[in-house]
Structure formats: structure tokens, C-alpha cells
C-alpha positions in Angstrom: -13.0 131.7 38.0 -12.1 128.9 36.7 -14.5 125.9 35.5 -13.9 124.0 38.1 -15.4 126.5 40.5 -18.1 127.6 39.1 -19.2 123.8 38.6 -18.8 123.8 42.5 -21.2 126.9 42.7 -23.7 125.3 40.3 -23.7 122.0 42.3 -23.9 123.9 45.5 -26.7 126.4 44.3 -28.4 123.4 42.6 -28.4 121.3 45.8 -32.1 122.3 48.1 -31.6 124.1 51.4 -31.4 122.0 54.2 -35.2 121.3 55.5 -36.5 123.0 58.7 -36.9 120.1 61.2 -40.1 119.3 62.5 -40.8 118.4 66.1 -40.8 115.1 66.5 -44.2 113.3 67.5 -43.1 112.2 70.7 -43.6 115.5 72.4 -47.3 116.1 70.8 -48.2 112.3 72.2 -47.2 113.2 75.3 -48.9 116.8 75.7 -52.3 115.2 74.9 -51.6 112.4 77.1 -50.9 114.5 79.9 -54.3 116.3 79.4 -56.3 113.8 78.5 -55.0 112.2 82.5 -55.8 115.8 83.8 -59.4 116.0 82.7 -60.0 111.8 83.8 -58.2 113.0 87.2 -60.8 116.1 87.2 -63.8 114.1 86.5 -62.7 111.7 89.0 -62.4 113.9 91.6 -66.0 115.5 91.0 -67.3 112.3 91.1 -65.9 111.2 94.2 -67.3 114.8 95.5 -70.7 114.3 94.5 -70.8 111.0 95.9 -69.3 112.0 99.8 -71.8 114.6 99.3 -74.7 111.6 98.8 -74.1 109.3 101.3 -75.5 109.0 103.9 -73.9 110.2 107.1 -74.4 108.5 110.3 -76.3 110.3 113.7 -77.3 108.7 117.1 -80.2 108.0 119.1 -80.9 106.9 122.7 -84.0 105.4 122.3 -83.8 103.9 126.2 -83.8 107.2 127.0 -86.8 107.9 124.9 -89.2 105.5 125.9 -88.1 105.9 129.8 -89.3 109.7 129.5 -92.2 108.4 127.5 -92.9 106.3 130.5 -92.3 108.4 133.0 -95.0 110.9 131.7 -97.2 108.2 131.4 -97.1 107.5 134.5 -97.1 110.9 136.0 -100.7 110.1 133.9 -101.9 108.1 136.7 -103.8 105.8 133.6 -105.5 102.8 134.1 -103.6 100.0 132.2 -105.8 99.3 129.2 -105.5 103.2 128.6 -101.6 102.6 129.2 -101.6 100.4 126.2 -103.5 102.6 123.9 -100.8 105.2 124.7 -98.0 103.0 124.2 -99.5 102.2 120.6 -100.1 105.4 119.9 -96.6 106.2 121.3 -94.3 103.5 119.1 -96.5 104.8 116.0 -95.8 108.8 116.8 -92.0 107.9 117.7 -92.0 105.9 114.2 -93.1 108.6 112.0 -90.9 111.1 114.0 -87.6 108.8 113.3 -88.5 108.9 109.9 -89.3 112.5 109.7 -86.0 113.2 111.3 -83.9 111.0 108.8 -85.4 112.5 106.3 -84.3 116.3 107.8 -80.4 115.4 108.4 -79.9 113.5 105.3 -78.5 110.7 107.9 -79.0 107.1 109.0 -80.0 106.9 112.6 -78.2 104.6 114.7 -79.5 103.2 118.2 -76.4 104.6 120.1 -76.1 101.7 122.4 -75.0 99.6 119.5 -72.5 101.8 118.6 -68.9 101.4 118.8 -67.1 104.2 117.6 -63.6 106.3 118.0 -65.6 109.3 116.5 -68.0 111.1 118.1 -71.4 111.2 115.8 -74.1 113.6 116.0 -77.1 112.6 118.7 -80.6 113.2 117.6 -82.0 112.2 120.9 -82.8 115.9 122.3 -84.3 117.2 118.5 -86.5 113.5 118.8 -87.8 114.5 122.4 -88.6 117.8 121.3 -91.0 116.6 118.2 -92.6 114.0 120.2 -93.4 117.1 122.7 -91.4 116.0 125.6 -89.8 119.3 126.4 -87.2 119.5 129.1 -90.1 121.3 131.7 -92.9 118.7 130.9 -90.2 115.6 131.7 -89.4 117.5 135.1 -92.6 117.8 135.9 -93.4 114.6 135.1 -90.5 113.2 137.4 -91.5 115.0 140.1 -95.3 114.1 139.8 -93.7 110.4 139.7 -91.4 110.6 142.7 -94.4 111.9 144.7 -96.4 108.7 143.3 -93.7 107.1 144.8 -93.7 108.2 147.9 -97.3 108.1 148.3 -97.0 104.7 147.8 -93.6 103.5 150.4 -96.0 105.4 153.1 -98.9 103.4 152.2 -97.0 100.2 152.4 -95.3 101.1 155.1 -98.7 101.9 156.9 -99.9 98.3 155.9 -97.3 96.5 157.8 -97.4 98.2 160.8 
């Protein structure tokens, strides 16, 4: 060998390996980007979860149809009308506490259904309201029918009078 070449070998030998490349950064940033928009998407989502869960849905009532079968019984009653007003009271008070009671059970607001405009169809509390306040489906037919014969009782009399 001659000088020359082994120079070249000693310059070559002397001269470090060529370094192992390191990722670059960019990837890394983006890694912990992308995970860090993962769990803020996550957290997001059970927020938005817990909160449909907490508010309040939205139910129905047909309170015309409450107090008309609250008067109807009433009047099936036959009461004179100071005892017609002590009912009444006692009546808006019991129908009151019931409303509230029954708010309370569906986790809901209560809605009067006649001012209601909606393309869904919500949930109608009327029959469960009836049914605390007593007014079971056989004690309103009753009470119709005890009414109707009121009625009649009194076209005859009238009738009677102007003969």
C-alpha cells in the first residue's frame, strides 16, 4: 500500500460514523395534538350527555278536562253553593300539590296542552293527574250519569211549569 492509501484509510477511519437520524419533532407535536383533541372531544361529549340527561323534558296536561270532571262530580254532589266553593278551594289546592307532585315524579315540565303547538307528540299526564286526585274512570261515569239524570229531572220539571 502505498502512502497515499493508507492516508485515505486513516482519514476515512478517523472521520465519525454518520449519525442515526432522529425523528423530527413535527410528528411528536402532532401525536399529542391529536390526543389532546381526542380527550377535549371526549369530555365534551360527556358533558353534553349529562346535560340532555338534566333537562328538563316537556309532558302535557288537559287541565279543561280536569276541572270539567272535577265539576261534574261536584255536581253529581247535589251541594249547596257555599259548600260548592269550599270544594272548589279545596279542589285548586289538592290539584296544586298533585301538579307539583307529578313534576317532581317525571323529571318534566308540565305544559297546559291547549297552548301547545307541536310537530311531536309529548307525553300527556292528564290520566296519571285524574288518578291521584281520585277521579277514577268508574267514579267519573258514575258521576255523569248521576248528572244526566239531574238533568233530566230538571227539563221535566220545566217542562211541567209551562204547561
Amino acid at each position: 500500500m502505498t502512502k497515499s492509501s493508507t492516508n485515505n484509510m486513516k482519514s476515512e477511519s478517523a472521520c465519525p460514523p454518520p449519525a442515526v437520524r432522529l425523528p423530527s419533532l413535527l410528528p411528536k407535536i402532532l401525536a399529542v395534538a391529536v390526543l389532546v383533541l381526542a380527550a377535549l372531544a371526549a369530555a365534551a361529549f360527556f358533558m353534553l350527555q349529562k346535560q340532555m340527561k338534566e333537562a328538563p323534558a316537556f309532558a302535557v296536561l288537559n287541565l279543561n278536562k280536569v276541572v270539567q270532571v272535577n265539576e261534574t262530580i261536584l255536581a253529581s254532589k247535589g251541594l249547596k253553593p257555599e259548600e260548592l266553593t269550599v270544594e272548589a278551594k279545596i279542589f285548586a289546592r289538592r290539584m296544586k300539590t298533585e301538579i307539583e307532585n307529578l313534576q317532581k315524579e317525571c323529571n318534566c315540565t308540565l305544559l297546559v296542552s291547549s297552548a301547545v303547538i307541536s310537530p311531536t307528540k309529548l307525553p300527556d299526564y292528564t290520566e296519571p293527574l285524574l288518578q291521584k286526585l281520585g277521579f277514577t274512570p268508574d267514579k267519573i261515569a258514575k258521576s255523569e250519569i248521576l248528572v244526566a239524570e239531574r238533568m233530566k229531572a230538571l227539563q221535566s220539571d220545566f217542562s211541567k211549569a209551562f204547561k
